[in-house]
C-alpha positions as protocol buffer text, in pm:
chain_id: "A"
residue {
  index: 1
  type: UNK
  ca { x: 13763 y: 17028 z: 18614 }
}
residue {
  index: 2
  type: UNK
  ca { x: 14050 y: 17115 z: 18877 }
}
residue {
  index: 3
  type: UNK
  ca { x: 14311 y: 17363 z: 18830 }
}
residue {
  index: 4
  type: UNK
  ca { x: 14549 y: 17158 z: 18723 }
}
residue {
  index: 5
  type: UNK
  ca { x: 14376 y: 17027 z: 18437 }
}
residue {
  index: 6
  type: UNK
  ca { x: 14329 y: 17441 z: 18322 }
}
residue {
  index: 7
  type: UNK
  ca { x: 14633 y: 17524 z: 18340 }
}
residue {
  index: 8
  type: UNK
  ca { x: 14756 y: 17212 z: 18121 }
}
residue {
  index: 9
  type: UNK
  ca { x: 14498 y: 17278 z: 17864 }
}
residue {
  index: 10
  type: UNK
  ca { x: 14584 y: 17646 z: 17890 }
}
residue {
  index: 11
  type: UNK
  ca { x: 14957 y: 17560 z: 17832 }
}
residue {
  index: 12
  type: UNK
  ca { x: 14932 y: 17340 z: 17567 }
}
residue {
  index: 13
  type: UNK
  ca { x: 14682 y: 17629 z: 17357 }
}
residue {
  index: 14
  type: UNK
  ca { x: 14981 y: 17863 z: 17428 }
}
residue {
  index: 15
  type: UNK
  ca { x: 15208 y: 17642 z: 17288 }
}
residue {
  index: 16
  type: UNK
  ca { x: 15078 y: 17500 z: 16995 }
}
residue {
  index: 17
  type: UNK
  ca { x: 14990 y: 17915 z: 16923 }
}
residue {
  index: 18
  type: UNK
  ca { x: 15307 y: 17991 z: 16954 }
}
residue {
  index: 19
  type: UNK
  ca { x: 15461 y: 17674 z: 16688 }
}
residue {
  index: 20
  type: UNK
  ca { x: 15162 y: 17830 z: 16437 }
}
residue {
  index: 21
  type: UNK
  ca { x: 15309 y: 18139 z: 16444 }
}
residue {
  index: 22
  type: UNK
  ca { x: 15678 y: 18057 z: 16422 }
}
residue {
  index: 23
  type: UNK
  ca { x: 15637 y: 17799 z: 16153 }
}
residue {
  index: 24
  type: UNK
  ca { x: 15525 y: 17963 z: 15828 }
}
residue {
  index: 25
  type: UNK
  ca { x: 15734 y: 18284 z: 15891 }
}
residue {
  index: 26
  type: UNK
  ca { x: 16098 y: 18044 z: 15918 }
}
residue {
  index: 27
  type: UNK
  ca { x: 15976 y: 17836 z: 15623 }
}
residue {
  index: 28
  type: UNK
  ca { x: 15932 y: 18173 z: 15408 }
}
residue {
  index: 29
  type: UNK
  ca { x: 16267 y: 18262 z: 15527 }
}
residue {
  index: 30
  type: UNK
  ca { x: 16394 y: 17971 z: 15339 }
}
residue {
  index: 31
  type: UNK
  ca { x: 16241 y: 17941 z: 15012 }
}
residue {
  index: 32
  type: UNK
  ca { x: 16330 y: 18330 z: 14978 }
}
residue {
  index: 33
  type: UNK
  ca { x: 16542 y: 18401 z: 14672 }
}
residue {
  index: 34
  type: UNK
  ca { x: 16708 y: 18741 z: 14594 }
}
residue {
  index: 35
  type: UNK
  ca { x: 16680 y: 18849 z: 14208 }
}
residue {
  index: 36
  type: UNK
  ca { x: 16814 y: 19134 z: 14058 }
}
residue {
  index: 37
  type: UNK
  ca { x: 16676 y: 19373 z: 13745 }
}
residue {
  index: 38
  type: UNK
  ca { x: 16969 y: 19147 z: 13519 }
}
residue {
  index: 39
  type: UNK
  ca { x: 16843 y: 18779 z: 13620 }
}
residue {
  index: 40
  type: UNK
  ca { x: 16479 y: 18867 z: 13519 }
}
residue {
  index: 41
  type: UNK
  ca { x: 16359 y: 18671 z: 13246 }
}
residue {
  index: 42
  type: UNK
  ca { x: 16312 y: 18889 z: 12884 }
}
residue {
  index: 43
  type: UNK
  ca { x: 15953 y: 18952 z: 12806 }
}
residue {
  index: 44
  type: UNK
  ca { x: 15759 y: 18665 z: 12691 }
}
residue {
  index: 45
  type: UNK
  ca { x: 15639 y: 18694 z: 12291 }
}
residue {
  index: 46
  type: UNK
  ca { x: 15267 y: 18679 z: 12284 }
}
residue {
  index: 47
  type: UNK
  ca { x: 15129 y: 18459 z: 12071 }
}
residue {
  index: 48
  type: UNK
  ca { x: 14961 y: 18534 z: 11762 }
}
residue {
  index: 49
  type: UNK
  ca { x: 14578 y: 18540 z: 11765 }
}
residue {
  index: 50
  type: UNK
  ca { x: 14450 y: 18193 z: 11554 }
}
residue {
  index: 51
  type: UNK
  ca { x: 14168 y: 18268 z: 11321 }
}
residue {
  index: 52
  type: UNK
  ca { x: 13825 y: 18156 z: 11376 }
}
residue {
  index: 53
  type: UNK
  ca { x: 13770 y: 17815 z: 11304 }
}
residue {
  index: 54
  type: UNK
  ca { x: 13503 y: 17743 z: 11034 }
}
residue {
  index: 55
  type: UNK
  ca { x: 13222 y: 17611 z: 11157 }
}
residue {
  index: 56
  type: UNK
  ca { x: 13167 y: 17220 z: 11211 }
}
residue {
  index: 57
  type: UNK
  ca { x: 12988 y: 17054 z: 10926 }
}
residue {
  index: 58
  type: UNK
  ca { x: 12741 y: 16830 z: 11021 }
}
residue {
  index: 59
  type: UNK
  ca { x: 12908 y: 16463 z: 10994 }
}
residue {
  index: 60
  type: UNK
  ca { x: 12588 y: 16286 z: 10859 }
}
residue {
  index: 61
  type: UNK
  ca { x: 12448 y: 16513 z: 10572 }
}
residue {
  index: 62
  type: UNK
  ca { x: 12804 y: 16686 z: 10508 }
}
residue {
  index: 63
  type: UNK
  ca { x: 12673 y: 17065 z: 10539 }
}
residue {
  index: 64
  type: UNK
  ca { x: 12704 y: 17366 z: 10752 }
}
residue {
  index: 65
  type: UNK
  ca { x: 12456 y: 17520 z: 10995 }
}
residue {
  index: 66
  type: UNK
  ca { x: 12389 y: 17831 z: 10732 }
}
residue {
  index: 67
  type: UNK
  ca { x: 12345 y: 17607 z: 10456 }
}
residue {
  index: 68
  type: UNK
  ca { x: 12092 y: 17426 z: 10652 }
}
residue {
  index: 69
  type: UNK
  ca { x: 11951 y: 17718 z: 10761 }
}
residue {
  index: 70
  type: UNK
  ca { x: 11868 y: 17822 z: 10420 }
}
residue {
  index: 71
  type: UNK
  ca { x: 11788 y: 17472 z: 10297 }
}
residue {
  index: 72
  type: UNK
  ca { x: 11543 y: 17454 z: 10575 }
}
residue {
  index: 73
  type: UNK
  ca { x: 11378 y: 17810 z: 10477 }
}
residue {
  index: 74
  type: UNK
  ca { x: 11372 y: 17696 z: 10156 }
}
residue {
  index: 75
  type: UNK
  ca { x: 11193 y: 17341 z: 10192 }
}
residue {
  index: 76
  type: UNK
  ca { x: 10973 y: 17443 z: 10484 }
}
residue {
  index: 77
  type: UNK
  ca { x: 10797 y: 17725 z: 10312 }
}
residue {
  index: 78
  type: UNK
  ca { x: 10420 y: 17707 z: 10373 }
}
residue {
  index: 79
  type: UNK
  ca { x: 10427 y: 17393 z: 10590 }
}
residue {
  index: 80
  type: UNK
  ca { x: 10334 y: 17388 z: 10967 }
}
residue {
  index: 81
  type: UNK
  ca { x: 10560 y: 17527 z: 11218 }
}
residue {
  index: 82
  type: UNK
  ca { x: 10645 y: 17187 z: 11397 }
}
residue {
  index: 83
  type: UNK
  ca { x: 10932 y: 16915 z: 11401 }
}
residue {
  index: 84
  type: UNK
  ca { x: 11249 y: 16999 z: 11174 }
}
residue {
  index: 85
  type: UNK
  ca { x: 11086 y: 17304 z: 11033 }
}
residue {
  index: 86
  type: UNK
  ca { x: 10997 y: 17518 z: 11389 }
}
residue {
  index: 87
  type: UNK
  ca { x: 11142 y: 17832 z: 11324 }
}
residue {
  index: 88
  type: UNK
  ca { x: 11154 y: 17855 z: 10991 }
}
residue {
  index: 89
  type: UNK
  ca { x: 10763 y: 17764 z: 10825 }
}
residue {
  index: 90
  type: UNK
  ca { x: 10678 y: 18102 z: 10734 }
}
């Protein structure tokens, strides 16, 4: 490459450097809005804490996972620790 071509790629780095710089800092200057203590907003009410929903009953058999739990320790007492009844076959 000759010198010419340098100093034209040189250039044109310098320039576009020089339009990255400039542009976000005259944008900013626009969008810049003064407020005072009297135009900001009141404090925002926070809202009240919901309660814990109850838990889902299962659609098909109409029940909820602790009455399962203890129909399951009930009908799985002294059978084998497999299928519907792992975890609670004593």
């Amino acid at each position: 490459m000759n010198t010419r071509h340098w100093r034209t790629a040189l250039a044109s780095v310098g320039w576009g450097l020089v339009w990255l710089a400039t542009a976000p800092t005259s944008h900013a200057a626009d969008n810049f809005t003064a407020v005072s203590a009297a135009d900001t907003p009141a404090k925002a009410k926070k809202p009240k804490p919901s309660k814990a929903p109850k838990p889902p009953a299962n659609p098909s058999t109409g029940e909820s996972k602790a009455e399962r739990d203890k129909r399951l320790l009930r009908e799985c007492r002294g059978k084998t620790n497999a299928g519907a009844c792992e975890g609670f076959a004593s």
